[in-house]
N, C-alpha and C positions, 0 to 999 in steps of 0.2 A: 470464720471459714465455713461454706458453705457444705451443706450433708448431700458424700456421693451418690448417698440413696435417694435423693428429693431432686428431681427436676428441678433446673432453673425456672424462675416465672418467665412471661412474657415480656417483661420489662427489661429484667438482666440479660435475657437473650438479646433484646432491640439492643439495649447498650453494650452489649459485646458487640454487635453486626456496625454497628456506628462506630466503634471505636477502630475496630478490623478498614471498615471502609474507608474510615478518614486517614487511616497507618498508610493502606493501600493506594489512595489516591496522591498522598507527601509523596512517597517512595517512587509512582510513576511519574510524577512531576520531577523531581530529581533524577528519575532515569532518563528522560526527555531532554532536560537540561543536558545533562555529561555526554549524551549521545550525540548532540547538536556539536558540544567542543570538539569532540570524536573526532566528529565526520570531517569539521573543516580542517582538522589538524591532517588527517587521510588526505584530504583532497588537495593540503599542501607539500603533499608529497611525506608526512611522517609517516611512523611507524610503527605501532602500539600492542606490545603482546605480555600478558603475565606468563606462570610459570603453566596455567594450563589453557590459556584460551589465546588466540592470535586475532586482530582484528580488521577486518577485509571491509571495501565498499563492493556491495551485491548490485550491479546497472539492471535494472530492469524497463523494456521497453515496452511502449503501446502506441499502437497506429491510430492515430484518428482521423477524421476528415472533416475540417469545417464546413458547417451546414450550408451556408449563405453561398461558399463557394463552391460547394458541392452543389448547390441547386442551382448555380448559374452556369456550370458546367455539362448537366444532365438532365436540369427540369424540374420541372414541380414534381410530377409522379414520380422519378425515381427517388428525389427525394424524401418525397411521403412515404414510398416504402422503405427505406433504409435509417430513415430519421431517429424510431430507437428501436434499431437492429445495432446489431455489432459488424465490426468490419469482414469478419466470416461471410454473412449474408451478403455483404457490397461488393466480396470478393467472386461469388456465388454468382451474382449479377452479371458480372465481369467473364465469369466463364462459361457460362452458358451463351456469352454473347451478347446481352441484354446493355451491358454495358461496354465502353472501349478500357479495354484494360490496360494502356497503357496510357488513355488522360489521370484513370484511377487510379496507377502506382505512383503520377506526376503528383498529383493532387493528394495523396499520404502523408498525414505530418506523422513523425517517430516522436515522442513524448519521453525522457528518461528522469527514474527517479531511485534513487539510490535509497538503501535501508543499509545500517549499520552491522554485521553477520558474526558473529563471535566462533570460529572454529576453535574445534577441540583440537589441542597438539597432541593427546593419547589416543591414535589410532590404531 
């Protein structure tokens, strides 16, 4: 057993961080896996709750606009300008005028992707 009073060397410190890492890396490998079962069990309509957590699908969405059809829609230049902006800025565009804002609501793809959410049942 090692003396509380003596610093670990560098060594035993590298092999506790490697062994910590390698625990950590299993564990979210396995957490990835169970979450993947989760979700398609959720998404088949089950329903998965311990005595303190309940387990929900969280939808979250994002607008994009593909480029190629965005730039045949609007041009080269607004293109270039929006290309890596976010949809905020195309929106920006849009209301100022600079754009037609409603080829660019036509032209929104909504993108969803779900994350696995474990609510607390002790509220």
């Amino acid at each position: 057993m090692t003396d509380p009073e003596t610093p670990p060397t560098l060594e035993e410190l590298l092999e506790r961080y490697a062994t910590l890492r390698d625990t950590i890396q299993g564990l979210e490998t396995e957490k990835e896996e169970l979450g993947r079962h989760i979700k398609a069990a959720l998404e088949g309509g089950g329903h998965a709750e311990t005595e303190l957590y309940r387990a929900v699908l969280k939808v979250s969405r994002r607008v994009e606009y593909p480029l190629e059809r965005f730039r045949e829609v609007f041009g080269d230049v607004a293109a270039l300008e929006v290309a890596s902006i976010d949809k905020k800025k195309a929106e920006a565009l849009a209301q100022a005028g600079d754009l037609d804002a409603e080829l660019l609501k036509e032209l929104a793809q909504v993108r969803e992707t779900q994350a696995l959410v474990l609510l607390p049942k002790t509220r």
